[in-house]
C-alpha positions as CSV (number, residue, x, y, z in Angstrom):
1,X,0.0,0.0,0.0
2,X,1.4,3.6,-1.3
3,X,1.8,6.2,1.5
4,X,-1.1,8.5,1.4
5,X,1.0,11.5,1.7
6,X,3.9,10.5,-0.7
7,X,1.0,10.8,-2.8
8,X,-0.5,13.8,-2.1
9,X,3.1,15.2,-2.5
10,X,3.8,13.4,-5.9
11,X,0.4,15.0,-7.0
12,X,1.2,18.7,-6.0
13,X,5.0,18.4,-7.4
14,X,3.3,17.0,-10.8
15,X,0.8,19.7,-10.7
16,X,3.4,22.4,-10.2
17,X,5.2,21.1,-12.8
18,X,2.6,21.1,-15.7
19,X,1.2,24.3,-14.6
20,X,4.3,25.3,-14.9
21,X,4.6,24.0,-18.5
22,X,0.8,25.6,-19.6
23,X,2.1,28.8,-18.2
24,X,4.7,29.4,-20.2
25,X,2.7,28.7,-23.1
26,X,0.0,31.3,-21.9
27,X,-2.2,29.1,-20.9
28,X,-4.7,29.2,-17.8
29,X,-7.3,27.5,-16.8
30,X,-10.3,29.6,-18.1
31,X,-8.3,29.0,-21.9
32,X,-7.2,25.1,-21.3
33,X,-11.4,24.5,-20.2
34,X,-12.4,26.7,-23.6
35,X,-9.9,24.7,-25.7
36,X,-11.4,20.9,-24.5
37,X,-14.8,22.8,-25.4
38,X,-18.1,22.1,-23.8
39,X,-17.3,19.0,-22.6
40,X,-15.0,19.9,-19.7
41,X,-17.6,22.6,-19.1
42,X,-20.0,19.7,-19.0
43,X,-17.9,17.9,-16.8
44,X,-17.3,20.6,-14.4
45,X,-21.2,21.5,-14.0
46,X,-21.7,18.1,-13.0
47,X,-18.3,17.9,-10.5
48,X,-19.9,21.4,-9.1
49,X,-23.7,20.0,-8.8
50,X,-22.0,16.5,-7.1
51,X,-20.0,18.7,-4.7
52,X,-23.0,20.8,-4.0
53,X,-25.4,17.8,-3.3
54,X,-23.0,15.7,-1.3
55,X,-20.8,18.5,1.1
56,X,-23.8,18.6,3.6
57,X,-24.0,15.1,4.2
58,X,-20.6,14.4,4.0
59,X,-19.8,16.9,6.7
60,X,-22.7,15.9,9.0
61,X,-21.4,11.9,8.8
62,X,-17.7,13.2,9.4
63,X,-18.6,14.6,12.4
64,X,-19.4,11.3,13.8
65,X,-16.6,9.1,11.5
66,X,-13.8,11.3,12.5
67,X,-13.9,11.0,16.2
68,X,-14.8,7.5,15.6
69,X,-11.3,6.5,13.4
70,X,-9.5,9.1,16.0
71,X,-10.6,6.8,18.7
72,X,-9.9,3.6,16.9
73,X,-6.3,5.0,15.7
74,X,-5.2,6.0,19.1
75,X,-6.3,3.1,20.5
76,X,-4.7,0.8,18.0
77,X,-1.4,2.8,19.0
78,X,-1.9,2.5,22.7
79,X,-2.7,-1.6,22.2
80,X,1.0,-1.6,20.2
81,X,3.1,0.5,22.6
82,X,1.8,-2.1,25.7
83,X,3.4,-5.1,23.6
């Protein structure tokens, strides 16, 4: 299993990296989204309605999942450290 934040790191470095690239060839992202056409604009309407329809509920189950994994994680750690 990959390490979640070699990930996230590998991900921001590549992102850098090709926004880089587009910005030297005077691109952003208003112009790379008008170049794909109305698909990516398509795609983004829908990313932005998913987003909007799922943020409540995912927020109202995190606050009960989050404390719930906290628990579970510190506990795991306290069951290793008395071994």
């Amino acid at each position: 299993m990959s390490n979640p934040l070699g990930t996230i790191i590998k991900l921001l470095v590549a992102s850098l990296i090709v926004g880089w690239i587009l910005k030297a060839l005077d691109m952003d992202a208003r112009k790379l989204l008008e170049s794909l056409g109305g698909f990516a604009d398509t795609l983004m309407n829908i990313f932005a309605g998913f987003v909007g329809w799922a943020a409540g509920p995912i927020l109202v189950g995190a606050v009960v999942v989050v404390p719930i994994w906290l628990i579970r994680v510190i506990w795991k750690k306290t069951a290793e450290r008395r071994r």
